[in-house]
MISEBA-696881 format. One record per atom (N, C-alpha, C): residue number from 1; residue in one letter; atom name; x, y, z. Coordinates in steps of 0.2 Angstrom, whole numbers, plus 5000, padded with zeros to 4 digits. Example, Ala and Ser with C-alpha at 12.3 -4.5 7.8 and 13.67 -1.06 7.14 Angstrom:
1, A, N, 5066, 4972, 5039
1, A, CA, 5062, 4978, 5039
1, A, C, 5066, 4984, 5039
2, S, N, 5064, 4989, 5035
2, S, CA, 5068, 4995, 5036
2, S, C, 5064, 5000, 5039
This chain:
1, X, N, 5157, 5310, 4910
1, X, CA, 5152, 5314, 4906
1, X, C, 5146, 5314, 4910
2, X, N, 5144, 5320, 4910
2, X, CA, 5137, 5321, 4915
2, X, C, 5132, 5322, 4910
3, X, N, 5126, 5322, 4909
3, X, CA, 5121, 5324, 4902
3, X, C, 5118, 5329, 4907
4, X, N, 5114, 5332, 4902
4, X, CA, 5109, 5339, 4903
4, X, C, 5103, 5337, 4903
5, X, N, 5099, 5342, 4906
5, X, CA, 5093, 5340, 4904
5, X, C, 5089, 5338, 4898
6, X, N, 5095, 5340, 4894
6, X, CA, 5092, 5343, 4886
6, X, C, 5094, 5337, 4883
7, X, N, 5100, 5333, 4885
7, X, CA, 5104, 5327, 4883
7, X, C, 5100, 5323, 4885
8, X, N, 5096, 5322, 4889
8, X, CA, 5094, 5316, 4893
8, X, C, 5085, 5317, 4888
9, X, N, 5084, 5323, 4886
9, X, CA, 5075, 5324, 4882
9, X, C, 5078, 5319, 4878
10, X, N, 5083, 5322, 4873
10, X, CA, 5084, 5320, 4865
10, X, C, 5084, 5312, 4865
11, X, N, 5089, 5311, 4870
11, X, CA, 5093, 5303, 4870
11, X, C, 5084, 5299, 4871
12, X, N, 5083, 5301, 4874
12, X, CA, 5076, 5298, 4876
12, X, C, 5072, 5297, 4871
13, X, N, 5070, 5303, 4867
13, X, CA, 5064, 5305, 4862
13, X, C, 5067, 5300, 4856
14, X, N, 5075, 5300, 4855
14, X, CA, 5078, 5296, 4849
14, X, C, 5077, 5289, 4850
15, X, N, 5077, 5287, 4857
15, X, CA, 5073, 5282, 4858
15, X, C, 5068, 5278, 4858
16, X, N, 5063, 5281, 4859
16, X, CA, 5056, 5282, 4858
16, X, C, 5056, 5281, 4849
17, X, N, 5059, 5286, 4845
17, X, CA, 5060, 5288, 4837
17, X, C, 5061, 5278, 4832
18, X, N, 5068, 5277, 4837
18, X, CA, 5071, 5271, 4837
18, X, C, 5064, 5267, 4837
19, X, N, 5061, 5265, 4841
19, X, CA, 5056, 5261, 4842
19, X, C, 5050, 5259, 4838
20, X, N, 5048, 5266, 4834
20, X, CA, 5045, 5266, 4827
20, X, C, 5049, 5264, 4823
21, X, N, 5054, 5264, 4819
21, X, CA, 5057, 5262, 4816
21, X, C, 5059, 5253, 4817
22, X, N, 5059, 5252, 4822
22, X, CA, 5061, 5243, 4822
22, X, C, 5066, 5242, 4824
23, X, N, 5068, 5249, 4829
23, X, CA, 5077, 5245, 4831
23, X, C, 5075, 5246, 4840
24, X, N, 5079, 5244, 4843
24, X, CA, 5076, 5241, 4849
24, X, C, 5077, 5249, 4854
25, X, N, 5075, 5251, 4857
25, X, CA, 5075, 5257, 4861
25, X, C, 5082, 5259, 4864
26, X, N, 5083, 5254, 4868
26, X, CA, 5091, 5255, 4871
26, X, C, 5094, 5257, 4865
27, X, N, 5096, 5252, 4860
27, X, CA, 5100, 5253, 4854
27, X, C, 5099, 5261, 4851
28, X, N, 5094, 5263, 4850
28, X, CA, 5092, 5270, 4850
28, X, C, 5095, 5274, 4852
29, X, N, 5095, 5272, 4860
29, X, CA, 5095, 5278, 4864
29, X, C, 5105, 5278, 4863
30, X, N, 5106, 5273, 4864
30, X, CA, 5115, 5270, 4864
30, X, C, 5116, 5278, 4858
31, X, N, 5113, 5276, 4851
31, X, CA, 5115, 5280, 4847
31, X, C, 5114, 5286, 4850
32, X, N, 5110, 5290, 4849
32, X, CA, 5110, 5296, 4852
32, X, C, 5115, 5297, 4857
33, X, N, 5115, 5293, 4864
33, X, CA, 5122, 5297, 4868
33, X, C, 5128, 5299, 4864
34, X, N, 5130, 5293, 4859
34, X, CA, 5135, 5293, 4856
34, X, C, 5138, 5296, 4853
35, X, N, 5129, 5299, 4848
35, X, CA, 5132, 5305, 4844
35, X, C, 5131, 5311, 4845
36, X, N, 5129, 5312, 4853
36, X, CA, 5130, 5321, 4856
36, X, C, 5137, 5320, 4860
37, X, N, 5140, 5314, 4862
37, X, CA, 5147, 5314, 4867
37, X, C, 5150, 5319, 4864
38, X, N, 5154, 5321, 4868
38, X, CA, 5160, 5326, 4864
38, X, C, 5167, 5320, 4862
39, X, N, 5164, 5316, 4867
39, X, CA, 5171, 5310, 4867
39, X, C, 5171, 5304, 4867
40, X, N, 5174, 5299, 4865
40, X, CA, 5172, 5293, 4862
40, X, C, 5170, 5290, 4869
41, X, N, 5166, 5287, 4871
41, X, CA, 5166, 5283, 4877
41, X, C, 5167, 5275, 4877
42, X, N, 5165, 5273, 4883
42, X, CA, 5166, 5263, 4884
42, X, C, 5161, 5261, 4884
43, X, N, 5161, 5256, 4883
43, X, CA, 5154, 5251, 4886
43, X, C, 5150, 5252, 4892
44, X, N, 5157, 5253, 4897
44, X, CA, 5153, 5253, 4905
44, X, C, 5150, 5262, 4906
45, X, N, 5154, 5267, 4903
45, X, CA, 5152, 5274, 4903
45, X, C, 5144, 5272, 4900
46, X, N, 5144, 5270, 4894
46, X, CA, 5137, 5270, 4891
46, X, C, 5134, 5268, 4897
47, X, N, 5134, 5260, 4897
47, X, CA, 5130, 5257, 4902
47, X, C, 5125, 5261, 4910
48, X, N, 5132, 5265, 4915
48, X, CA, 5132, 5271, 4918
48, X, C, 5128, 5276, 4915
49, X, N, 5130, 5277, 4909
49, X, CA, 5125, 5285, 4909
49, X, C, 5118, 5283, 4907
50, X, N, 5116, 5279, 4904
50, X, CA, 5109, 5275, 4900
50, X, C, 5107, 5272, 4907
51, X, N, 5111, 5269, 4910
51, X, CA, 5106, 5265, 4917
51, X, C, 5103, 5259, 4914
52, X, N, 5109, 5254, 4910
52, X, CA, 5105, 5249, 4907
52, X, C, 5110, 5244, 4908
53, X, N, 5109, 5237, 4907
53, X, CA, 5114, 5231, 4910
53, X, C, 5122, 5233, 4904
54, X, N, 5125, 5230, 4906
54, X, CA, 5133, 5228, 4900
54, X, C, 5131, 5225, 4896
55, X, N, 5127, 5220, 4896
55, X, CA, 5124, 5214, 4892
55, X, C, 5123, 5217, 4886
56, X, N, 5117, 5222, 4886
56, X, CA, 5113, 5226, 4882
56, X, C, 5117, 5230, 4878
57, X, N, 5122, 5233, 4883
57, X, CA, 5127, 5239, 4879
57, X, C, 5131, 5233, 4873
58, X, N, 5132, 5229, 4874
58, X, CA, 5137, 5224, 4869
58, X, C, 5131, 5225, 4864
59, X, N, 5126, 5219, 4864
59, X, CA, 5123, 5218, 4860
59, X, C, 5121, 5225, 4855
60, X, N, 5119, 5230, 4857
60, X, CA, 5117, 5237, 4857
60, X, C, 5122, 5238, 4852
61, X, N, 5127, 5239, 4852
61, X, CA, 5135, 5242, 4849
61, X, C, 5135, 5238, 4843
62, X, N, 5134, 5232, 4843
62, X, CA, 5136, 5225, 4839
62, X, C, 5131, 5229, 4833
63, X, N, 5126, 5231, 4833
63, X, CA, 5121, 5230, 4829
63, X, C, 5122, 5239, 4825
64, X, N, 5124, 5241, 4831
64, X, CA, 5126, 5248, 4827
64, X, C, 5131, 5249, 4823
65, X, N, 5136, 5246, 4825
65, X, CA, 5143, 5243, 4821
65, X, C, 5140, 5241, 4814
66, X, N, 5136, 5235, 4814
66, X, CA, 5134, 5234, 4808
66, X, C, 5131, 5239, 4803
67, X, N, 5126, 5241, 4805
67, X, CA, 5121, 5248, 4803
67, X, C, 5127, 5254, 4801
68, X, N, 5134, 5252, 4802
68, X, CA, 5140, 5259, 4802
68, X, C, 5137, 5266, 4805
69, X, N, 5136, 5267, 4810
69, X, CA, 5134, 5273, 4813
69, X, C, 5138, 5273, 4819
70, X, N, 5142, 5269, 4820
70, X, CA, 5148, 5268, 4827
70, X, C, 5154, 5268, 4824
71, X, N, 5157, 5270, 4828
71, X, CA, 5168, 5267, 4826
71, X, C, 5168, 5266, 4835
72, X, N, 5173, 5259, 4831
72, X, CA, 5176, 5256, 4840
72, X, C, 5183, 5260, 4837
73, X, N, 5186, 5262, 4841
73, X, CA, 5194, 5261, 4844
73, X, C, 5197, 5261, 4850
74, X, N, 5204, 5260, 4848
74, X, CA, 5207, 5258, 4855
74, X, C, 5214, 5265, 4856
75, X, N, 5214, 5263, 4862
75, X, CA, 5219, 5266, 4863
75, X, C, 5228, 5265, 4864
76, X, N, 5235, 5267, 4863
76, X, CA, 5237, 5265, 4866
76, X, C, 5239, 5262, 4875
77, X, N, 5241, 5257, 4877
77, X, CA, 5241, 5255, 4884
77, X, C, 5234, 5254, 4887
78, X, N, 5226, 5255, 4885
78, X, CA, 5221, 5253, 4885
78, X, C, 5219, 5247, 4884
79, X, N, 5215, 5241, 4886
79, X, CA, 5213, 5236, 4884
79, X, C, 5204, 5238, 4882
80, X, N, 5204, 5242, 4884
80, X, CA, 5194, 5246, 4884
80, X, C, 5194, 5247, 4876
81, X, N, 5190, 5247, 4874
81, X, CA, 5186, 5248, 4867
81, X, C, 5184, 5256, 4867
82, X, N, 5185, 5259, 4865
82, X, CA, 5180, 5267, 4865
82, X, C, 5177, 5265, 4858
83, X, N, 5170, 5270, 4859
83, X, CA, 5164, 5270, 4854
83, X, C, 5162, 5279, 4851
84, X, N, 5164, 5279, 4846
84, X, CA, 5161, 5287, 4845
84, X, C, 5156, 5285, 4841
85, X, N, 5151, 5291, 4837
85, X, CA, 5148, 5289, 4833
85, X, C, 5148, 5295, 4826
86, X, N, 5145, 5293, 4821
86, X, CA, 5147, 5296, 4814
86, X, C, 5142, 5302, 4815
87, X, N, 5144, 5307, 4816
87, X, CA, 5140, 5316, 4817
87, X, C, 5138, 5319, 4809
88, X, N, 5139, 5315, 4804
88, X, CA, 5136, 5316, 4799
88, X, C, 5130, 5316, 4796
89, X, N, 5124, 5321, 4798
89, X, CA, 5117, 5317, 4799
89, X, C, 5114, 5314, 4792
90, X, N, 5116, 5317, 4787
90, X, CA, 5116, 5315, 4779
90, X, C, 5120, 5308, 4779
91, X, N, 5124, 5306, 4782
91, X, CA, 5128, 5301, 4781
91, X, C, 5125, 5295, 4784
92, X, N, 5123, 5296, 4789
92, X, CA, 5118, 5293, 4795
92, X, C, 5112, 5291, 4792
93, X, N, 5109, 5297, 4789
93, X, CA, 5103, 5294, 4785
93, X, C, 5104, 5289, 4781
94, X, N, 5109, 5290, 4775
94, X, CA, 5112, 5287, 4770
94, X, C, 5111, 5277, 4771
95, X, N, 5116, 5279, 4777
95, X, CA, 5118, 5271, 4781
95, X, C, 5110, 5270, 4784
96, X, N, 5108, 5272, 4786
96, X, CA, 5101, 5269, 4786
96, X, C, 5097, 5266, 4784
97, X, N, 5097, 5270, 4777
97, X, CA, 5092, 5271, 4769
97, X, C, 5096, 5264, 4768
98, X, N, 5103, 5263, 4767
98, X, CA, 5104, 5257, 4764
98, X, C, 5104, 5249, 4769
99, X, N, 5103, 5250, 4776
99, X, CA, 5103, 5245, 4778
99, X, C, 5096, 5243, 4778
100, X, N, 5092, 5247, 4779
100, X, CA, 5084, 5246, 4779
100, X, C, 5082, 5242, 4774
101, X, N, 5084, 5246, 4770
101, X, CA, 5085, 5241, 4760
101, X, C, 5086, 5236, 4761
102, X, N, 5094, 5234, 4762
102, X, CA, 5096, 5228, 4762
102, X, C, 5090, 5224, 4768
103, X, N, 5090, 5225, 4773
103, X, CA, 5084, 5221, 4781
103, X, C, 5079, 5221, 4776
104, X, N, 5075, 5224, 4773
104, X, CA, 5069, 5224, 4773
104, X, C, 5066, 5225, 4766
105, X, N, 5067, 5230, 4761
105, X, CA, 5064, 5230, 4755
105, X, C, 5066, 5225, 4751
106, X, N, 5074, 5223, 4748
106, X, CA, 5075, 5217, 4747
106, X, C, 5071, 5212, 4750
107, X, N, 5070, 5209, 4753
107, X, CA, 5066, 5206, 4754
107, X, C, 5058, 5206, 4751
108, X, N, 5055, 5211, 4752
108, X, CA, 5050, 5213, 4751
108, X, C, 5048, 5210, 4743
109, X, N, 5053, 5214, 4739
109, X, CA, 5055, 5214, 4733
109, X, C, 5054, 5207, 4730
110, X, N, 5055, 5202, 4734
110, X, CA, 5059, 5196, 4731
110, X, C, 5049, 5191, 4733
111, X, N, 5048, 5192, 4739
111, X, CA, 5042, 5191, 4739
111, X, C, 5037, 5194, 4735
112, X, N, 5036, 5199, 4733
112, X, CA, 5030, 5203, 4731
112, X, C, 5031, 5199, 4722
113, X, N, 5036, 5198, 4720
113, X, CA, 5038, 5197, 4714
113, X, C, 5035, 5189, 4713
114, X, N, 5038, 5185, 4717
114, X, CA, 5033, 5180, 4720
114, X, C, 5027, 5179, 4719
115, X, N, 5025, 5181, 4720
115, X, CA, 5017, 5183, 4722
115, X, C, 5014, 5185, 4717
116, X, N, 5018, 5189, 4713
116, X, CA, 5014, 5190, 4708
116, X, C, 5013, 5186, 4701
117, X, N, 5021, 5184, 4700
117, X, CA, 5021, 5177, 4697
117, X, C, 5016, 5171, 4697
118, X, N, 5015, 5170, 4704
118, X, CA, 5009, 5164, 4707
118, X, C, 5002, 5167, 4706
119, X, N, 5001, 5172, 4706
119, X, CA, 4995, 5176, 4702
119, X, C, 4992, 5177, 4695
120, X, N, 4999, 5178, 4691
120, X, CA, 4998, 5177, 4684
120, X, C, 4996, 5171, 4681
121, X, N, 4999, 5166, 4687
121, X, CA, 4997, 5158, 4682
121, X, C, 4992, 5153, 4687
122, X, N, 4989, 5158, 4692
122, X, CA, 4982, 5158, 4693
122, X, C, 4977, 5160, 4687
123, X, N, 4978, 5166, 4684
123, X, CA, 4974, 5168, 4681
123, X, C, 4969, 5173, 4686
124, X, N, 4972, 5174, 4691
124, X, CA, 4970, 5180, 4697
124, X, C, 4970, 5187, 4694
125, X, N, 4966, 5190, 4692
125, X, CA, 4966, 5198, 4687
125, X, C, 4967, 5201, 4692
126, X, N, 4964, 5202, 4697
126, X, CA, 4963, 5206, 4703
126, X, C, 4970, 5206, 4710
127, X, N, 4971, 5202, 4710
127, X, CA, 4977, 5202, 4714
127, X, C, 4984, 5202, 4710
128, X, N, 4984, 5200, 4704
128, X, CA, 4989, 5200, 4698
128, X, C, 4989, 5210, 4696
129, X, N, 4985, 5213, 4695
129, X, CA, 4984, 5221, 4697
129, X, C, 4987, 5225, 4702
130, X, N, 4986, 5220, 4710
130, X, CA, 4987, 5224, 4715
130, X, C, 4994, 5222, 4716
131, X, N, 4996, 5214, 4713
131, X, CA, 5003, 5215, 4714
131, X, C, 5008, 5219, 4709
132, X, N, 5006, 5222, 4704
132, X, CA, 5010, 5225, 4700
132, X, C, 5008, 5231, 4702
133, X, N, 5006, 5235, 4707
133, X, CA, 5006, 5240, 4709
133, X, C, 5012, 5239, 4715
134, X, N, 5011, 5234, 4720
134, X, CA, 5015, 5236, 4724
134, X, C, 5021, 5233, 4722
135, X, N, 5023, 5231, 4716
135, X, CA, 5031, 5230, 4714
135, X, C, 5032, 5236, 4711
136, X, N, 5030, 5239, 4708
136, X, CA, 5030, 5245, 4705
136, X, C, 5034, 5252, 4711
137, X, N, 5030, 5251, 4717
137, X, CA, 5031, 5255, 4723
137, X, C, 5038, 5251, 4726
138, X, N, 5039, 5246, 4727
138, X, CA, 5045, 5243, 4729
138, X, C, 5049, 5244, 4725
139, X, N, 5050, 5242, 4717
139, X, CA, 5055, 5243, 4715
139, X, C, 5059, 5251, 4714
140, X, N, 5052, 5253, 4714
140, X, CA, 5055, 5264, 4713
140, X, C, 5059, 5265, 4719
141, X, N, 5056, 5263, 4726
141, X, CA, 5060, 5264, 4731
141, X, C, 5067, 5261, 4733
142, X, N, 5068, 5252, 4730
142, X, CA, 5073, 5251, 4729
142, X, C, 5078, 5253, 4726
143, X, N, 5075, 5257, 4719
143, X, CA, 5080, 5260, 4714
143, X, C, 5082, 5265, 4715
144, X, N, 5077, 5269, 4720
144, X, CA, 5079, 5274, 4724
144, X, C, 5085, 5275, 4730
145, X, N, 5084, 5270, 4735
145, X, CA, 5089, 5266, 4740
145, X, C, 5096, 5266, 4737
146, X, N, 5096, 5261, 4730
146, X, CA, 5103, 5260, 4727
146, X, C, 5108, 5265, 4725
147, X, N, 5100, 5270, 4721
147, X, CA, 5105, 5276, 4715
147, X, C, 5110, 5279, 4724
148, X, N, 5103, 5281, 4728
148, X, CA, 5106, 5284, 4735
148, X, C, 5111, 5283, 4737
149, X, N, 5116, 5277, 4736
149, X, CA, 5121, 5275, 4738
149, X, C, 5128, 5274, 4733
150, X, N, 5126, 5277, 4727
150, X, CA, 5131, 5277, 4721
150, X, C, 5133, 5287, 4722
151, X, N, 5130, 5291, 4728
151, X, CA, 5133, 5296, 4725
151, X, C, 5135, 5298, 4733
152, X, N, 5141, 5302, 4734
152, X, CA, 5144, 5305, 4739
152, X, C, 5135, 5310, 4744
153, X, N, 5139, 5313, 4749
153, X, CA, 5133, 5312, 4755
153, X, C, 5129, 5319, 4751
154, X, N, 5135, 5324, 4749
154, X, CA, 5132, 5330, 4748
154, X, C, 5127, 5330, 4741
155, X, N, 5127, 5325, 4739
155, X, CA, 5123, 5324, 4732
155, X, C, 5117, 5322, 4735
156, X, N, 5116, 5316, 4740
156, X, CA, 5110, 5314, 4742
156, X, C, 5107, 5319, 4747
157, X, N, 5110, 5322, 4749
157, X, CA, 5107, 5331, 4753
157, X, C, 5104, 5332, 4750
158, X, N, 5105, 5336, 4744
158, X, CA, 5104, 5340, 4741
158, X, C, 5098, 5337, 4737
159, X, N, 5097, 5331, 4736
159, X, CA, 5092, 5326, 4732
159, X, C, 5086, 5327, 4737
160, X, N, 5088, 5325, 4745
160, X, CA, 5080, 5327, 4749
160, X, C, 5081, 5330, 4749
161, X, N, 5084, 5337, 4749
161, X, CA, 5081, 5344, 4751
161, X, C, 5077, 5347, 4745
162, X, N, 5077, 5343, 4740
162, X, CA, 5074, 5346, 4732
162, X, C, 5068, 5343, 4732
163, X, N, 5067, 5336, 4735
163, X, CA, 5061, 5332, 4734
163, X, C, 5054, 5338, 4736
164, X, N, 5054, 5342, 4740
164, X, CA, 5047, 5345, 4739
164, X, C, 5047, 5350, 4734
165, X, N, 5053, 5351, 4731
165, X, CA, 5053, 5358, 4726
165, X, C, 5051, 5352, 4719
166, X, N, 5053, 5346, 4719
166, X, CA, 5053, 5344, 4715
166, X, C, 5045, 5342, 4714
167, X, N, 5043, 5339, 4720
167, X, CA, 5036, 5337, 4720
167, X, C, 5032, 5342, 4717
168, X, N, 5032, 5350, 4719
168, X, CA, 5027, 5356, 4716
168, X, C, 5029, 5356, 4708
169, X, N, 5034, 5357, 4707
169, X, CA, 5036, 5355, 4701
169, X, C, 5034, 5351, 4696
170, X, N, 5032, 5345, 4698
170, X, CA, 5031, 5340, 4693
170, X, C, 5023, 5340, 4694
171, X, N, 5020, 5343, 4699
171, X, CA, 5013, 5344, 4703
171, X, C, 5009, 5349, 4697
172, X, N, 5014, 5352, 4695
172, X, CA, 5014, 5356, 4690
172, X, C, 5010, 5365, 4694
C-alpha cells in the first residue's frame, strides 16, 4: 500500500488529534492508517508505512485491541496477524466514550465522592459546595457514558446529532 498525500495529512492530523486526548501519537496515527487501508495490514506494513520501530507497532495494536477499534485476524497458511480497523465512525466513538469512562470518569467519580464525604465531616461549607457540583457534572456524564452504551450505534447517532437541537430547545 502506497499512501497519498491526503492519507499521510489525515494519518498525521489524527495523531496530533490522539495526543490531546491522552493516547500516545503513534497509537493514533496506527489508528488512522488502519482505518483508511482498504486492506487489513501486518505489523511490519504498518511499521514501513508510519516509519516507526516493530516495538511500538505491538505495543500500539495491544492498546487498540483493547479500546476495540482493531480486529486481528489470520489467515489460512499464514503465520502473520493482519489488522483492520472498525470503519464505523459512530461505533468508534461509542467505544471511546466508553473506555474513557471506564480509564477515567470512573475514577474521577470514586474520588470526587471521597472528597466530598471528607468535607461534610470537616464541616468545610465551601469545598463541601464545590464538591457537590463536580459530582453532579461527573455523575450526569457518567449516566450519560453508561445509557450511551445500553442502545445500538444508530440510537447514540441520532442522540448527538439532536444535542444542539436539543440544547436551543431547552434554551427555550
Amino acid at each position: 500500500m502506497n499512501l497519498s498525500e491526503t492519507q499521510e495529512r489525515f494519518i498525521r492530523r489524527w495523531g496530533d488529534m490522539g495526543t490531546r486526548w491522552g493516547i500516545p501519537r503513534s497509537t493514533a496515527m496506527m489508528h488512522g492508517l488502519l482505518y483508511l487501508a482498504p486492506e487489513p495490514l501486518t505489523p511490519e506494513e504498518i511499521a514501513t508505512l508510519l516509519h516507526v520501530a516493530r516495538s511500538n507497532v505491538s505495543t500500539s495494536l495491544r492498546e487498540l485491541e483493547d479500546y476495540r477499534l482493531i480486529y486481528r485476524e489470520s489467515r489460512p497458511g499464514d503465520r502473520r496477524s493482519f489488522y483492520t480497523a472498525e470503519t464505523d465512525v459512530w461505533e468508534i466513538a461509542r467505544r471511546i466514550l466508553e473506555e474513557r469512562r471506564r480509564r477515567e470518569t470512573e475514577g474521577a467519580v470514586v474520588a470526587v465522592a471521597e472528597c466530598l464525604q471528607a468535607a461534610r465531616a470537616e464541616g468545610d461549607a465551601h469545598t463541601t459546595q464545590r464538591m457537590e457540583a463536580m459530582q453532579e457534572l461527573l455523575d450526569s456524564a457518567d449516566s450519560f457514558a453508561r445509557a450511551a452504551q445500553q442502545y445500538n450505534t444508530s440510537v447514540f447517532r441520532r442522540a448527538l446529532q439532536m444535542g444542539g437541537k436539543l440544547l436551543h430547545w431547552i434554551s427555550g
